[in-house]
C-alpha positions as CSV (number, residue, x, y, z in Angstrom):
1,X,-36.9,-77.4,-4.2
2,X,-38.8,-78.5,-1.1
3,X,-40.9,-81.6,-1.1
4,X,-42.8,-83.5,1.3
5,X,-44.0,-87.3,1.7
6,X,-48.0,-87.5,2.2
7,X,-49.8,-88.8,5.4
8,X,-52.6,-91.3,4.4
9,X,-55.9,-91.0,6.2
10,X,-55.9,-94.4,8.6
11,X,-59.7,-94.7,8.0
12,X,-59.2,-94.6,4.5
13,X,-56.0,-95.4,3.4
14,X,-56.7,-93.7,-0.3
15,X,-57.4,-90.5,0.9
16,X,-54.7,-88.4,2.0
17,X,-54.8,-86.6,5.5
18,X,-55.5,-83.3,5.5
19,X,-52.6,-81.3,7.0
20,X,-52.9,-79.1,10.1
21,X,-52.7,-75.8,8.1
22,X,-55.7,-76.2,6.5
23,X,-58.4,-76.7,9.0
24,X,-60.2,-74.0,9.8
25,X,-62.9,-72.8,13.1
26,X,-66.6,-73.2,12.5
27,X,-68.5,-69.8,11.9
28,X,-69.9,-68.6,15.3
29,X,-69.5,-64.4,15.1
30,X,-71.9,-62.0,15.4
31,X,-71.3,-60.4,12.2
32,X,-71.1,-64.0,10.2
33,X,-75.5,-64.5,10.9
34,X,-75.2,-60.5,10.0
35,X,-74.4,-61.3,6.7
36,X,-76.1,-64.5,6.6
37,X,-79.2,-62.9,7.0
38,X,-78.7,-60.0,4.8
39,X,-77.8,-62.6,2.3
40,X,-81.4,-64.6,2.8
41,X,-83.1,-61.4,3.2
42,X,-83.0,-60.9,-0.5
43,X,-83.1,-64.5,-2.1
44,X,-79.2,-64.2,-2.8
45,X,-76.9,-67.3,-3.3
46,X,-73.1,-67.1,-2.6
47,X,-70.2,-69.0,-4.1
48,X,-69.2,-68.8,-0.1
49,X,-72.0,-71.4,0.4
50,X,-72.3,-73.1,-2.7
51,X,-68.7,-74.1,-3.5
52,X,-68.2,-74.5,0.8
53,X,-65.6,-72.2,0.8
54,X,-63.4,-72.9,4.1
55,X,-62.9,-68.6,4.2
56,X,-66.5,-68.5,5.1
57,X,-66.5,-67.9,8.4
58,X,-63.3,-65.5,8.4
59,X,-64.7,-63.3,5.4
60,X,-68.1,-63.6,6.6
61,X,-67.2,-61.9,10.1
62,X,-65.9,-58.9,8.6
63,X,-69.1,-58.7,5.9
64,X,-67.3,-59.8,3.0
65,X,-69.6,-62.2,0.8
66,X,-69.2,-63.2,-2.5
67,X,-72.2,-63.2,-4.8
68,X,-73.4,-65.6,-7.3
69,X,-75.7,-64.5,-9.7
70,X,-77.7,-66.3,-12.9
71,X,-78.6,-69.0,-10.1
72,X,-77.8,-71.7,-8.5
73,X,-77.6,-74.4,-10.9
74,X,-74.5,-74.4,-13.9
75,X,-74.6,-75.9,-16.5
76,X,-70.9,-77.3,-16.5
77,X,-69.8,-80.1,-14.3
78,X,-66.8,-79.4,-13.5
79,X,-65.0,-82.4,-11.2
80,X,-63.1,-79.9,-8.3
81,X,-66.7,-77.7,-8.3
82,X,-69.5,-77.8,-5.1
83,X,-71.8,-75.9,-7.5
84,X,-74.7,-77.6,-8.0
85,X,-75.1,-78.5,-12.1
86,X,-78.0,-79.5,-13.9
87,X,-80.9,-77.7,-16.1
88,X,-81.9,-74.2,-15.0
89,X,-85.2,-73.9,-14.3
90,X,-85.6,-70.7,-16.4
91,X,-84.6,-67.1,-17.4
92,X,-82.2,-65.6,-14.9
93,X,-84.2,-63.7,-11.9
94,X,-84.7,-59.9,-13.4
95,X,-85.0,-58.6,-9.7
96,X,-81.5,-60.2,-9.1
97,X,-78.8,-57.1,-10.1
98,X,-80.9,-55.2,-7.4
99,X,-80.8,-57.4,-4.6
100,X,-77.4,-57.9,-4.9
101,X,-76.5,-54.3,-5.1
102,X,-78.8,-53.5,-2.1
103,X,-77.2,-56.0,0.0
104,X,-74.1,-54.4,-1.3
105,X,-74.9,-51.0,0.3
106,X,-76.3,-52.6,3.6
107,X,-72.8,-54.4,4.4
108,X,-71.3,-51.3,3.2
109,X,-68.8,-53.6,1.3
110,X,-65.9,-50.9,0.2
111,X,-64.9,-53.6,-2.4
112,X,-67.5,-56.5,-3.8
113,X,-66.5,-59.8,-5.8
114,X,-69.6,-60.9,-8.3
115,X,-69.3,-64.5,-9.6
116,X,-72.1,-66.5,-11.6
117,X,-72.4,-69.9,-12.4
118,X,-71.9,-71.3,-16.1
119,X,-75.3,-70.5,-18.2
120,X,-74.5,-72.2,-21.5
121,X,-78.3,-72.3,-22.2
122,X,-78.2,-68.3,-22.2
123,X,-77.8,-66.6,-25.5
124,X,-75.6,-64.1,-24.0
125,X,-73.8,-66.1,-21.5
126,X,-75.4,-64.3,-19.1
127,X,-73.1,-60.9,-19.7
128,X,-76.5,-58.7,-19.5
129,X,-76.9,-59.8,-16.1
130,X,-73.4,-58.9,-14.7
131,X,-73.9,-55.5,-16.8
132,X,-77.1,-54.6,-15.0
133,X,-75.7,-55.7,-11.1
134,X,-72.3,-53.6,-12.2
135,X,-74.8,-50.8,-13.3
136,X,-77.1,-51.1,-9.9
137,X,-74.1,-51.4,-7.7
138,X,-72.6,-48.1,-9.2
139,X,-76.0,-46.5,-9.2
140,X,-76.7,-47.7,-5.0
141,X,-72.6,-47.5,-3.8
142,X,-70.8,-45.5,-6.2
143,X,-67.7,-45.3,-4.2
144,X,-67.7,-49.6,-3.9
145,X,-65.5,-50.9,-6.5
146,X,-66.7,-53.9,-8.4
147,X,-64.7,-57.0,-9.2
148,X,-66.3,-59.6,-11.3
149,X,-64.9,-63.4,-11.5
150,X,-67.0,-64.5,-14.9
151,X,-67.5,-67.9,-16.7
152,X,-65.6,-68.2,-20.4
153,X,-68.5,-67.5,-22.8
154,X,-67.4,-69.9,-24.6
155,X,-69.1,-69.6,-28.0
156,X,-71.1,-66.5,-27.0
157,X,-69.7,-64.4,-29.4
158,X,-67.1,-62.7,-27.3
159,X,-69.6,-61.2,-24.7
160,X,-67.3,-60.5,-22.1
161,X,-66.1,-57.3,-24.4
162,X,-69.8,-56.1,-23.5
163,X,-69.2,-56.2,-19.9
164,X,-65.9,-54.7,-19.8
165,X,-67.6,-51.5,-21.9
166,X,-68.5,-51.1,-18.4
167,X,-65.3,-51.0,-16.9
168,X,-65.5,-53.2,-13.6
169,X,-62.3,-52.6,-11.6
170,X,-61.0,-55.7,-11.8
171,X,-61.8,-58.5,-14.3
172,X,-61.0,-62.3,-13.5
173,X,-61.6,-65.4,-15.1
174,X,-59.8,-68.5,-13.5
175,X,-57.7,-70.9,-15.3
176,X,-58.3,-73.3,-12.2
177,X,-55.9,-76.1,-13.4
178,X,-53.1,-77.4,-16.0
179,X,-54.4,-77.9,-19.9
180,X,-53.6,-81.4,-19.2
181,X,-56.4,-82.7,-17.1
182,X,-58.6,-80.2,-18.5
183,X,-60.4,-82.7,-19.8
184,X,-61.3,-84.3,-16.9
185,X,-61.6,-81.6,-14.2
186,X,-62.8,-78.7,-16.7
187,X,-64.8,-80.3,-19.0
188,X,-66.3,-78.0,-21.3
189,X,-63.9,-75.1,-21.3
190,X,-60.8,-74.7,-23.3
191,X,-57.5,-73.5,-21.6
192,X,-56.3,-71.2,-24.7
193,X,-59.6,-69.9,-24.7
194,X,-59.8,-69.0,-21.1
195,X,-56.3,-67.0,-21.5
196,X,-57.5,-65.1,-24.7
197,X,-60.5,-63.9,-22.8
198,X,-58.3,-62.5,-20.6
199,X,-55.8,-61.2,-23.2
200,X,-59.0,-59.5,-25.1
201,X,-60.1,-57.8,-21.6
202,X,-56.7,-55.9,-21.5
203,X,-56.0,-55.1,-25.2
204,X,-59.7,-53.9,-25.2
205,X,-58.8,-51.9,-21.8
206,X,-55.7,-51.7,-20.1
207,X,-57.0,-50.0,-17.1
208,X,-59.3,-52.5,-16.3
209,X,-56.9,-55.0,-13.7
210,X,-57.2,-58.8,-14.5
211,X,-56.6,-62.0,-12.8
212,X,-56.9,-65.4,-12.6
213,X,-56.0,-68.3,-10.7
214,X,-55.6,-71.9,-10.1
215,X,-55.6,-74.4,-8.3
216,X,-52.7,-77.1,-7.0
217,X,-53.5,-80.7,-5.6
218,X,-55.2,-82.1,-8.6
219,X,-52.3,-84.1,-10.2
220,X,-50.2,-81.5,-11.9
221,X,-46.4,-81.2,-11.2
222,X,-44.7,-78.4,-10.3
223,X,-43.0,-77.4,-13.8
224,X,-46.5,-77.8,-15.0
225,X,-47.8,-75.2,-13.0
226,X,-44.9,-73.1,-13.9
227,X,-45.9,-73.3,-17.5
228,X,-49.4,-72.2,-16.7
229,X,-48.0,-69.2,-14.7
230,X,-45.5,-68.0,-17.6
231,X,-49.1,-68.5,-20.1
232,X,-50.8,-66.3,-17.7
233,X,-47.8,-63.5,-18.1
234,X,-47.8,-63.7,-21.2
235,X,-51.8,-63.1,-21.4
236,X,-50.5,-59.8,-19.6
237,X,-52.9,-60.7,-16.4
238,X,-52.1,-58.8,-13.4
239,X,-53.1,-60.9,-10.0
240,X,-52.8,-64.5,-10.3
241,X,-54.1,-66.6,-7.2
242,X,-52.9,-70.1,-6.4
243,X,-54.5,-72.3,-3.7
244,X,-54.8,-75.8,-2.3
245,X,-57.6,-77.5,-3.8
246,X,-60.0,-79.4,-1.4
247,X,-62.2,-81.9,-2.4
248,X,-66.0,-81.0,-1.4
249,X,-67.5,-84.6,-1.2
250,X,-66.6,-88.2,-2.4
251,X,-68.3,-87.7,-6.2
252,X,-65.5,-85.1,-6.9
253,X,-62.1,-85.5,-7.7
254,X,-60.1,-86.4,-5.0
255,X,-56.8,-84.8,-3.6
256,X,-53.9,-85.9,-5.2
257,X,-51.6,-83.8,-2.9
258,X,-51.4,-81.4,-0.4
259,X,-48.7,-79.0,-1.2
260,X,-46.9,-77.4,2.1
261,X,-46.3,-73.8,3.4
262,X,-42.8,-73.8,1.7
263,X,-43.9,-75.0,-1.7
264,X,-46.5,-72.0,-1.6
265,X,-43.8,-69.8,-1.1
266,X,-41.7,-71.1,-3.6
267,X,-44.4,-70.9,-6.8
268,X,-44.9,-66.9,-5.1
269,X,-41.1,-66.2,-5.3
270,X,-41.4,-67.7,-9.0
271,X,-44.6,-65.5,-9.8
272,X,-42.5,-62.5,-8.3
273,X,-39.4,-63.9,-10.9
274,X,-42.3,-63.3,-13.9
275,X,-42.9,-60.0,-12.7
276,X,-46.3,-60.4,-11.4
277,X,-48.2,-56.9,-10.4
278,X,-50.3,-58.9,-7.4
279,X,-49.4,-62.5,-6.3
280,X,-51.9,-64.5,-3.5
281,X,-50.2,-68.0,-3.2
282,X,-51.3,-69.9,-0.4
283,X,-52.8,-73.1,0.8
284,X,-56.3,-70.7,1.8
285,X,-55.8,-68.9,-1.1
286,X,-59.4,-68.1,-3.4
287,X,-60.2,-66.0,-6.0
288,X,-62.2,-63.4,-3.7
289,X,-60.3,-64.3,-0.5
290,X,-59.1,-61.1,1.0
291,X,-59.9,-59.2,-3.0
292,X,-60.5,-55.9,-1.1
293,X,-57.3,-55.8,0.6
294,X,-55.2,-56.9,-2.4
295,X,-57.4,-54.5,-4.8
296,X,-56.1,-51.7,-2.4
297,X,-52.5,-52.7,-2.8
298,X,-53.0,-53.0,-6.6
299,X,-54.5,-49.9,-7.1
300,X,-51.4,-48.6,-5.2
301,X,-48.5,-50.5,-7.3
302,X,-50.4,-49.2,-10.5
């Protein structure tokens, strides 16, 4: 088992140095203001923007964007999470499922992820809004398959059954960390929770792919992770995704370590030991970070 010593930042000897693998070119393409303004043209927000995802510039240049909808303010605070939280300012936007499938059809997106912020204050969650951008997507790109990554209802009387009646392609939920520090990076959400949505999506619909993912760097150790993966099996989830977290400013919990290339590898050989159908397991690694290309592969293994 491979491990490395960390490199303090000189400047700031409490925060550690971010390795060369992880940095990343500004967005300068063509195609990356394409989809920006596509993305503006219809009032959108993206979790590309909001959580300043470093894939931006890469995913953006080949049209790949990653909607947000019920907002831009959740109503978790989650400590890894760019997200702006706080009140919502009111019902969720009704003209919103359209927009986002029209911008859908003008990127001519063959696969599209749909995220949303936590809406606690919603009766519902916010499932009715995913269920009428799944139906407007289907209805504008029929031949686009649709792969939502939801919040955990938590409470909401197990709402996320509504939305897979509608049978997206793939169904994620993320895990995101250890049920250790849950507490204090996931306040809010439960860990056996999160898995038994998960569970509930499959046993409700096996043909409906699911997946989840976490992240690595916020104080777990390695035979922690490990657990999580064999709960995850064993919550009969498909694609699991594991990537280095990065903290987005000073107010959020800092890096406690910055795993390497080989230890990336190593959790992926121990995902393909569990029998995983789809493993992602990299220090770039997100949940919608090349999803079309592994939905393609999926669909192919299944």
């Amino acid at each position: 088992m491979i491990r490395h010593p960390e490199k303090l930042n000189k400047n700031n000897p409490t925060i550690l140095k971010k390795p060369s693998w992880l940095k990343v070119k500004a967005p300068t393409s063509k195609s990356y203001f394409e989809t920006l303004d596509i993305v503006n043209s219809h009032n959108l927000h993206t979790v590309c923007q909001e959580a300043a995802c470093p894939n931006i510039g890469e995913c953006w240049d080949k049209k790949h964007a990653t909607f947000m909808i019920l907002g831009d303010t959740c109503t978790r605070a989650c400590a890894f999470c760019n997200v702006k939280t706080g009140k919502p300012s009111g019902p969720p936007n009704q003209l919103e499922p359209l927009n986002v499938a029209k911008s859908v059809m003008k990127l001519g997106l063959k696969h599209v992820v749909i995220t949303s912020v936590d809406r606690d204050d919603l009766k519902d969650g916010g499932a009715s809004q995913f269920i009428e951008t799944i139906k407007y997507i289907r209805e504008l790109s029929p031949l686009t398959t649709i792969e939502i990554l939801t919040p955990d209802f938590l409470r909401k009387d197990k709402n996320y059954i509504d939305i897979a009646k509608n049978k997206p392609d793939v169904f994620n939920h993320n895990v995101e960390t250890i049920p250790r520090l849950y507490k204090s990076i996931r306040p809010g959400s439960i860990y056996k929770e999160s898995l038994n949505l998960l569970l509930e999506v499959k046993n409700f619909d096996n043909k409906i792919f699911t997946k989840s993912g976490i992240m690595v760097g916020l104080g777990e150790n390695f035979n922690e992770i490990k657990s999580v993966l064999k709960d995850m099996k064993k919550s009969l989830i498909d694609f699991v995704t594991i990537g280095q977290y990065l903290q987005p400013s000073i107010h959020h919990e800092k890096v406690h370590k910055f795993y390497s290339p080989d230890e990336f590898s190593e959790l992926y050989e121990y995902c393909k030991f569990l029998n995983f159908k789809m493993i992602s397991s990299s220090a770039m690694t997100r949940s919608s970070y090349h999803a079309d290309e592994d939905f393609e592969k999926l669909r192919q293994i299944a």
